[in-house]
Structures are given as structure tokens and as C-alpha cells.
C-alpha positions as CSV (number, residue, x, y, z in Angstrom):
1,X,71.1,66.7,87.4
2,X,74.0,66.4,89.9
3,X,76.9,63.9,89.6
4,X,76.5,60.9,92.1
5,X,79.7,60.1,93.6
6,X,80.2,56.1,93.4
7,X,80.0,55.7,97.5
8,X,76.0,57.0,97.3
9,X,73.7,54.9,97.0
10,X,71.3,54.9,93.9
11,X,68.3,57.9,94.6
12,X,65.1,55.0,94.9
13,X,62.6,57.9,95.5
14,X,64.2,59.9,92.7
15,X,63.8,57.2,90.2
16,X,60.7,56.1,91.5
17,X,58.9,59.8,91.0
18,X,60.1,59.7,87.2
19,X,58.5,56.4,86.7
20,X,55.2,57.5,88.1
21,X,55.2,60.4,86.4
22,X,55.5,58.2,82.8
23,X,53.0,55.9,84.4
24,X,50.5,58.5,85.2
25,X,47.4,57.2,83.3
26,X,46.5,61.2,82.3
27,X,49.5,61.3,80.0
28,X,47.2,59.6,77.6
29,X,45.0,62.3,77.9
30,X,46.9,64.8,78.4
31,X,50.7,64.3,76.7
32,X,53.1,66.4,78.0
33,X,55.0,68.6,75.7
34,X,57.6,67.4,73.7
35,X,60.8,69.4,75.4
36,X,59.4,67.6,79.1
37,X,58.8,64.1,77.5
38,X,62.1,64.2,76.2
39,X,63.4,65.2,79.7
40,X,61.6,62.9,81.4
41,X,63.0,60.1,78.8
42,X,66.2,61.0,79.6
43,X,66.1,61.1,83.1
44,X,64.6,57.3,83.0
45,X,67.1,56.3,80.5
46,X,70.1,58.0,83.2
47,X,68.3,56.2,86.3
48,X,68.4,53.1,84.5
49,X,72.1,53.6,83.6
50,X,73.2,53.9,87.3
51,X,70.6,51.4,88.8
52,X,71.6,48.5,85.9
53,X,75.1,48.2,87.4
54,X,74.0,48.3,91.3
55,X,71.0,45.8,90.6
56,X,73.9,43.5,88.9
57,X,76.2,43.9,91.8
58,X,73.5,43.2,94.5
59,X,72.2,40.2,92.4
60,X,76.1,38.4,93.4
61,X,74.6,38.6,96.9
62,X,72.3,36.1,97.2
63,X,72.9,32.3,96.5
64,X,73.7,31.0,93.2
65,X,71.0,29.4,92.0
66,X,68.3,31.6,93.7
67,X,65.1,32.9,92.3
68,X,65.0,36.6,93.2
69,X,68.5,36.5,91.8
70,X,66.9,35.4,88.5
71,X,64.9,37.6,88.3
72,X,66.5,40.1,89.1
73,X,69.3,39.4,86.0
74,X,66.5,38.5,83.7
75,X,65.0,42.5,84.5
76,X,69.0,43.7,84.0
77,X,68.2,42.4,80.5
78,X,65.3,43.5,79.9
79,X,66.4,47.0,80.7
80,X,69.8,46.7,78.4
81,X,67.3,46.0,76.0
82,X,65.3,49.1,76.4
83,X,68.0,51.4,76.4
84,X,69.4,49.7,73.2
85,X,65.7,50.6,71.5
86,X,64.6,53.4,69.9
87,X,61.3,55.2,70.1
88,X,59.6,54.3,66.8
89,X,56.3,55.5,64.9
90,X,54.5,52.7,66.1
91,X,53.2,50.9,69.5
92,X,52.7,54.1,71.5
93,X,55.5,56.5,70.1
94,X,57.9,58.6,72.0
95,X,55.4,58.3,75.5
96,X,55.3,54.8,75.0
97,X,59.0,54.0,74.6
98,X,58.7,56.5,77.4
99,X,56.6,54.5,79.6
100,X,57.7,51.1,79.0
101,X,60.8,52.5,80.4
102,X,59.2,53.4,83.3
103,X,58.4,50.3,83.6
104,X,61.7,48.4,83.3
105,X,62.7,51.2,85.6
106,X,60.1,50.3,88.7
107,X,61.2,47.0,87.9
108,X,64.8,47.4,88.6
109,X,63.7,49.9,91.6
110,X,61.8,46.2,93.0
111,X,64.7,43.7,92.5
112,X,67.1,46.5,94.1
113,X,65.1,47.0,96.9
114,X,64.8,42.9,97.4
115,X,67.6,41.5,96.9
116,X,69.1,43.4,99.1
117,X,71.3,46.3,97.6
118,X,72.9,49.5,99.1
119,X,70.8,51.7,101.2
């Protein structure tokens, strides 16, 4: 994966294809192999890692006491939360650690998107 230098904005579509690949309802049928969910963890864990800080920043935009900035810090959060998890035995395994960060990661890709941040 290239580096992003810190004037470009954060790759939406990018982020967004990774998430719906995790969220693709034949992964339960069909699991990929181990080597590509591990890749595909990664890369959501890395999009998450550069979209955390820009959903943050644009979430100082709007006024104080505003909902969608709520919102939009309570999903910051949630994914700081995720990343600090590990994929256990239980509740899904490595695809669903996999998928619930998928997502946290849509989720971030939302409050981006409508709260206003770089484009």
C-alpha cells in the first residue's frame, strides 16, 4: 500500500471497497483464506488508523454541542476500541473481528462524509 502524504485527503472509495468486501454476506459461506483475511484485516485496521484522526479533526467543525458531532466522537471511540481488541475464539473468530471492523469502518466513512471533512 502506498504512503499518503498528510495534504491528501483520506481514500473514501478505497476504504469503503474493503468494508464491503468484509461485509459480503458469501464470506459466511465461503471464508476466504487465511493469508487474504489477514490482509483484508489489516487493510481495515490501516484505514481506520488514518480516517480516526481526520473524523476527529472534522468533528471540531461543527458547533459545540451538535448531534452529528456526537456522533461522530462516540464512532471515534468505538473504533479506538476495535483496534485495541483482539480477534478471539469466540463470537465469529478472525472474520468476525474482521467484519465488525468493517463495520466501525463504514461508520467512520458516514460521519466523515457528513460532518463535513476534506474532500
Amino acid at each position: 500500500m502506498a504512503e499518503r502524504a498528510p495534504a491528501d485527503p483520506p481514500d473514501i472509495p478505497a476504504m469503503r471497497e474493503t468494508a464491503q468486501i468484509l461485509l459480503d454476506p458469501d464470506l459466511l459461506a465461503l471464508p476466504p483464506a487465511a493469508g487474504e483475511l489477514d490482509t483484508l484485516t489489516q487493510a481495515a485496521r490501516g484505514h481506520m488508523e488514518i480516517l480516526i484522526p481526520e473524523v476527529e479533526q472534522a468533528a471540531g467543525k461543527p458547533a459545540e454541542h451538535s448531534v452529528p458531532r456526537y456522533c461522530a466522537l462516540a464512532c471515534v471511540g468505538e473504533a479506538r476500541g476495535k483496534l485495541r481488541a483482539e480477534p478471539g475464539h469466540g463470537t465469529g473468530g478472525t472474520l468476525g473481528y474482521a467484519q465488525r471492523l468493517a463495520r466501525v469502518l463504514n461508520a467512520l466513512c458516514d460521519h466523515y462524509e457528513k460532518i463535513g471533512g476534506r474532500s
